[in-house]
ROSE-4610 file (N, C-alpha, C; in Angstrom, 1 decimal, always signed):
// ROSE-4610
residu = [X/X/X/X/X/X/X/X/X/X/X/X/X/X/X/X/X/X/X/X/X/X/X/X/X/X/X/X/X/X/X/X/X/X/X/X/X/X/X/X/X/X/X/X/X/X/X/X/X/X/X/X/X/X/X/X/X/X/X/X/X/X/X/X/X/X/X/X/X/X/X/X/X/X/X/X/X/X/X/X/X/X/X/X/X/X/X/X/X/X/X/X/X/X/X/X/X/X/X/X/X/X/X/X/X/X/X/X/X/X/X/X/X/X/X/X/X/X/X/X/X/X/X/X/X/X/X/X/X/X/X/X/X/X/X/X/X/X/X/X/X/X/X/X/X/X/X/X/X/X/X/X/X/X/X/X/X/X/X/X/X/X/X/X/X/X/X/X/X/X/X/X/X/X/X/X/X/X/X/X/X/X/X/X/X/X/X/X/X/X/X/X/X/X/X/X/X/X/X/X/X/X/X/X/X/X/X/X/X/X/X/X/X/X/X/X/X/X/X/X/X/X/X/X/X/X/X/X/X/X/X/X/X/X/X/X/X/X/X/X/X/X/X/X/X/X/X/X/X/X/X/X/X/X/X/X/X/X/X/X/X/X/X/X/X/X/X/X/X/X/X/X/X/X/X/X/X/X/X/X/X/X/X/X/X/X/X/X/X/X/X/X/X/X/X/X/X]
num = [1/1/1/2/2/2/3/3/3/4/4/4/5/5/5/6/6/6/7/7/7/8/8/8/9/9/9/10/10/10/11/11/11/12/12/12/13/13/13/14/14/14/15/15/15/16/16/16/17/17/17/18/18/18/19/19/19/20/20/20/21/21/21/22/22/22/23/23/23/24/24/24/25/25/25/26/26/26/27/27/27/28/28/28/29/29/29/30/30/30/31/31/31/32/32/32/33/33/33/34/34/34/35/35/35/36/36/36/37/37/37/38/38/38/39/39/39/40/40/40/41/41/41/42/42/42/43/43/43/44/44/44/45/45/45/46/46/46/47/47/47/48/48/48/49/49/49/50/50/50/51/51/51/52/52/52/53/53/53/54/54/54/55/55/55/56/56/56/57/57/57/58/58/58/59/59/59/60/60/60/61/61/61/62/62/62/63/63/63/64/64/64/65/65/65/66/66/66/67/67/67/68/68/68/69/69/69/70/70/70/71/71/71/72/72/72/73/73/73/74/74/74/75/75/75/76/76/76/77/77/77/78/78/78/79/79/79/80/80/80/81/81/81/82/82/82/83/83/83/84/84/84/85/85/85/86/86/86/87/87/87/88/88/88/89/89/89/90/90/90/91/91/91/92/92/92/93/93/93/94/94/94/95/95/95/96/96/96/97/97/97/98/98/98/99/99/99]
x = [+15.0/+14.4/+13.3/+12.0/+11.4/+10.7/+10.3/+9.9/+8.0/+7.7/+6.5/+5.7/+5.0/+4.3/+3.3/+2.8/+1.4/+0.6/-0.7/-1.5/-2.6/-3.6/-4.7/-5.1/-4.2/-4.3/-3.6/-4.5/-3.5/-2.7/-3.2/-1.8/-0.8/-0.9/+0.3/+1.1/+0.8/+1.3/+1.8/+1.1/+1.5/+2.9/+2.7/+4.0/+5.4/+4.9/+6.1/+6.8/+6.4/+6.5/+7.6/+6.9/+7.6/+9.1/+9.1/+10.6/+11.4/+10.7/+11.4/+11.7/+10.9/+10.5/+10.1/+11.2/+11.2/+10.6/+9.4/+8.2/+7.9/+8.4/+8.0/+6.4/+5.7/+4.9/+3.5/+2.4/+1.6/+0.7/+0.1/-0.9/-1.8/-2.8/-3.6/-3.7/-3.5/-3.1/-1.9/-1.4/-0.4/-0.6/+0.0/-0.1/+1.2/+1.6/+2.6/+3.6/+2.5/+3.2/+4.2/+3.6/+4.6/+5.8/+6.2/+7.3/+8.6/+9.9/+10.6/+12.1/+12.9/+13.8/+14.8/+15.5/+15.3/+14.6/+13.3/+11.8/+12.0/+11.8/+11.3/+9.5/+9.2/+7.9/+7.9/+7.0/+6.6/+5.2/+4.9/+3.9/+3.4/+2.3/+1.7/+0.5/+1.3/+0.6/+0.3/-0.1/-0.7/+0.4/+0.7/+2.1/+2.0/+1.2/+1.4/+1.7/+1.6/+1.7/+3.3/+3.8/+5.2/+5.9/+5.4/+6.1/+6.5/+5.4/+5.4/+6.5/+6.3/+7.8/+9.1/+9.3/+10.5/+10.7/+9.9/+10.2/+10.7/+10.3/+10.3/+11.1/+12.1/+13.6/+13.3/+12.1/+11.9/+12.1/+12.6/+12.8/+11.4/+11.3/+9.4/+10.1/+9.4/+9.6/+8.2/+8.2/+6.8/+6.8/+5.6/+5.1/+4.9/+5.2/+5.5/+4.9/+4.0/+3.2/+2.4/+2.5/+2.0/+0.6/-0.8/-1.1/-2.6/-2.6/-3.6/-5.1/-6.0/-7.1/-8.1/-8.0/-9.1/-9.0/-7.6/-7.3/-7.6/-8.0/-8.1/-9.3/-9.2/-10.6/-10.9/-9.8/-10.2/-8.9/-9.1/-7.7/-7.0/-6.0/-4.9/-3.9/-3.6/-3.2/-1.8/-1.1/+0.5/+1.1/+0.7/+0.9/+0.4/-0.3/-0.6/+0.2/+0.8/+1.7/+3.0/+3.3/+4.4/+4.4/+3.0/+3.1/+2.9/+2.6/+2.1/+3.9/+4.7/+5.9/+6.4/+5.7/+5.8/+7.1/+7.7/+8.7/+8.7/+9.5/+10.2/+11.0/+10.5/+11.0/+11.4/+12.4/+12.7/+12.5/+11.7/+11.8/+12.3/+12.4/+12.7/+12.0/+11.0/+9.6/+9.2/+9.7/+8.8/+8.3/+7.5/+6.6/+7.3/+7.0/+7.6/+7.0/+7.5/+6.4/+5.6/+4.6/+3.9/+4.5/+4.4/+5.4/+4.6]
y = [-16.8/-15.8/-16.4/-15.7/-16.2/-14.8/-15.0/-14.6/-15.1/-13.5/-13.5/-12.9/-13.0/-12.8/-12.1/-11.0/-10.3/-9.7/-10.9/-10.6/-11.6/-10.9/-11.6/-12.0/-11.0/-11.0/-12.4/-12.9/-13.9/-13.0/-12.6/-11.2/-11.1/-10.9/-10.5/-12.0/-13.0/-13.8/-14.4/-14.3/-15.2/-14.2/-12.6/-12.1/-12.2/-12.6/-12.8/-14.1/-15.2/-16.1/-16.5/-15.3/-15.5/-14.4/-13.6/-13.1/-14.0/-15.0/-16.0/-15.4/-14.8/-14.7/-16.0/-16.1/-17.6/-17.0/-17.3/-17.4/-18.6/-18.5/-19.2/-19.4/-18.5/-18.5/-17.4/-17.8/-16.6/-16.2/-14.9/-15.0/-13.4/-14.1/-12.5/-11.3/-11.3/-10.6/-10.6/-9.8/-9.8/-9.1/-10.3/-9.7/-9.3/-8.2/-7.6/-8.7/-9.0/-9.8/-10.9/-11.3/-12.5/-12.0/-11.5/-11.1/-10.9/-12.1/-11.6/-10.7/-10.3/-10.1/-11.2/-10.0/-10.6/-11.0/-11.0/-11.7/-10.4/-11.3/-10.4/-10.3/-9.0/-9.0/-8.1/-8.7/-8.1/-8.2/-6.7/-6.8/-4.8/-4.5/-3.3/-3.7/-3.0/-2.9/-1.2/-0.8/-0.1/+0.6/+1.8/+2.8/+2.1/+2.1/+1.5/+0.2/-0.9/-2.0/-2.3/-1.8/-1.5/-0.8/+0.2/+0.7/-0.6/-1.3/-2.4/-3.4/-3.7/-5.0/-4.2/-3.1/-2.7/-2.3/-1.8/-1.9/-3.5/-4.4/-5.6/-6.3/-5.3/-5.4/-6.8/-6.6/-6.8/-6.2/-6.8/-5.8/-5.7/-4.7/-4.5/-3.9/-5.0/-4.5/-3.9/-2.9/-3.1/-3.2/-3.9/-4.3/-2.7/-1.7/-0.5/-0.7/-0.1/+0.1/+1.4/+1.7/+3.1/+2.6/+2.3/+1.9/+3.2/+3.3/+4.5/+4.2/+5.4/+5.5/+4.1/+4.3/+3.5/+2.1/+1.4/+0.0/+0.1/+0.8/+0.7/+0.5/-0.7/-0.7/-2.4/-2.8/-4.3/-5.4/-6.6/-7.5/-7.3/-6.9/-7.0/-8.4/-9.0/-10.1/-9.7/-10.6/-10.8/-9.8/-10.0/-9.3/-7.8/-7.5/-6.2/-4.9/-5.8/-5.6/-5.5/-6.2/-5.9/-4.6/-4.6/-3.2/-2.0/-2.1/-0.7/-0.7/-1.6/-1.0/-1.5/-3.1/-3.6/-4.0/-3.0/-3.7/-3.8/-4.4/-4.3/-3.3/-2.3/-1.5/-1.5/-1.7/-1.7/-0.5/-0.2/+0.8/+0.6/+1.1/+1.6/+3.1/+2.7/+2.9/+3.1/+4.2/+4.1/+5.2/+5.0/+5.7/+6.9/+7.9/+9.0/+9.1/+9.1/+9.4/+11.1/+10.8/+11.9/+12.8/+13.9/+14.9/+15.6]
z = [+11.4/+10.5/+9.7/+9.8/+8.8/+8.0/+6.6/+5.5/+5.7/+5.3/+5.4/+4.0/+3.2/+2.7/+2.8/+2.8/+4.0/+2.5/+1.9/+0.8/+1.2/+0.6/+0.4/-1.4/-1.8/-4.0/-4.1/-5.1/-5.9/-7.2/-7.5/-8.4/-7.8/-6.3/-6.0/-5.3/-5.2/-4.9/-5.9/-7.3/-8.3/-9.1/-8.5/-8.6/-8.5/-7.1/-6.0/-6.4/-7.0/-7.0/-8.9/-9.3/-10.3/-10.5/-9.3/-9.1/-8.3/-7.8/-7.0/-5.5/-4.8/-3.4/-3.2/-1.9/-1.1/+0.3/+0.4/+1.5/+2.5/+3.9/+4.4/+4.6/+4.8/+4.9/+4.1/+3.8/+3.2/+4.0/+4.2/+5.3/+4.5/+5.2/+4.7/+5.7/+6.9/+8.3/+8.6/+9.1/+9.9/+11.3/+12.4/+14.0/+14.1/+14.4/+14.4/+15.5/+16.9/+17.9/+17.8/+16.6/+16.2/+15.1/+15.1/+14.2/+15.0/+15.1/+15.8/+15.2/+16.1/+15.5/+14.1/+12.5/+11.3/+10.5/+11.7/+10.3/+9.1/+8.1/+7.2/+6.4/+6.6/+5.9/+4.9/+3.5/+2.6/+2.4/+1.3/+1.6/+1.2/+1.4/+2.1/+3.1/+3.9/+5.5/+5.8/+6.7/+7.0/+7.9/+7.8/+8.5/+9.8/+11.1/+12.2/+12.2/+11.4/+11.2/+10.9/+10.0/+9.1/+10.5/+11.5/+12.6/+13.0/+13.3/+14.7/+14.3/+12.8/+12.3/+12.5/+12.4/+12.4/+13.7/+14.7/+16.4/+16.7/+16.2/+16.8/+16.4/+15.7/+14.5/+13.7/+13.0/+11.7/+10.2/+9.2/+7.9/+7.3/+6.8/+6.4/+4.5/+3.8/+2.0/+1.9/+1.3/+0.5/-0.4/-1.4/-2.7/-3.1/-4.1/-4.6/-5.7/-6.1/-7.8/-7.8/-8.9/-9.5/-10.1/-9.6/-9.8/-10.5/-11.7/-12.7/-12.4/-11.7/-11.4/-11.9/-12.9/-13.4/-13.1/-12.7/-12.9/-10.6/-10.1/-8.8/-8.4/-7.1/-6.5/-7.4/-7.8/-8.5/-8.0/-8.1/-8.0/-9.8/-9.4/-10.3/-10.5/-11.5/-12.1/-11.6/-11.9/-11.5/-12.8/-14.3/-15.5/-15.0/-15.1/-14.5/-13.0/-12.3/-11.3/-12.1/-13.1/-13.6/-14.5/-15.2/-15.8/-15.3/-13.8/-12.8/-12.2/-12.6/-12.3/-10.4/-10.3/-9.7/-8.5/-7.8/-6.6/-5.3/-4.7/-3.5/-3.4/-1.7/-1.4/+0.1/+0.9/+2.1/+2.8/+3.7/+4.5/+5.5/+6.5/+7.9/+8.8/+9.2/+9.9/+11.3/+12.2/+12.9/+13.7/+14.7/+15.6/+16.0/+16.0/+16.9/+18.1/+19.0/+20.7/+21.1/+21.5/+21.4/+22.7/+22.5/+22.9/+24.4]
């Protein structure tokens, strides 16, 4: 099982780090391909992306914040993540087949 990290923010890594998320690894991409069964990924990814970890019976968290117009469209600090109400949320995700 490995633990993934899926950011390019240092806000959000300097987040993660201070709730004590144990990350094997950090990456700014994620290829869905390599994710095998138990990996876990955090993160926000993209709904088809979040499909593909949990097809490939991966656990998919996402990083969850309320994040107010004006403070969007910039990197946000790890402090600032904590005040947009900063969590982990586990979903379970996937594709419906077209009909």
């Amino acid at each position: 099982m490995t633990t993934l990290l899926v950011t390019r923010h240092p806000g959000a890594i300097e987040w993660a780090a201070r709730r004590g998320l144990t990350v094997d690894r950090q990456i700014a991409h994620l290829d869905p391909a390599t994710i095998s069964p138990g990996d876990v990924v955090v993160g926000t990814l993209p709904v088809n992306l979040a499909a593909a970890v949990c097809a490939r019976g991966g656990r998919f968290f996402n990083l969850s914040l309320h994040v107010p117009p004006e403070a969007r469209g910039r990197e946000l600090s790890a402090d600032e993540l904590e005040a947009f109400g900063a969590r982990m949320e586990e979903f379970v995700i996937r594709a419906v087949p077209e009909r």
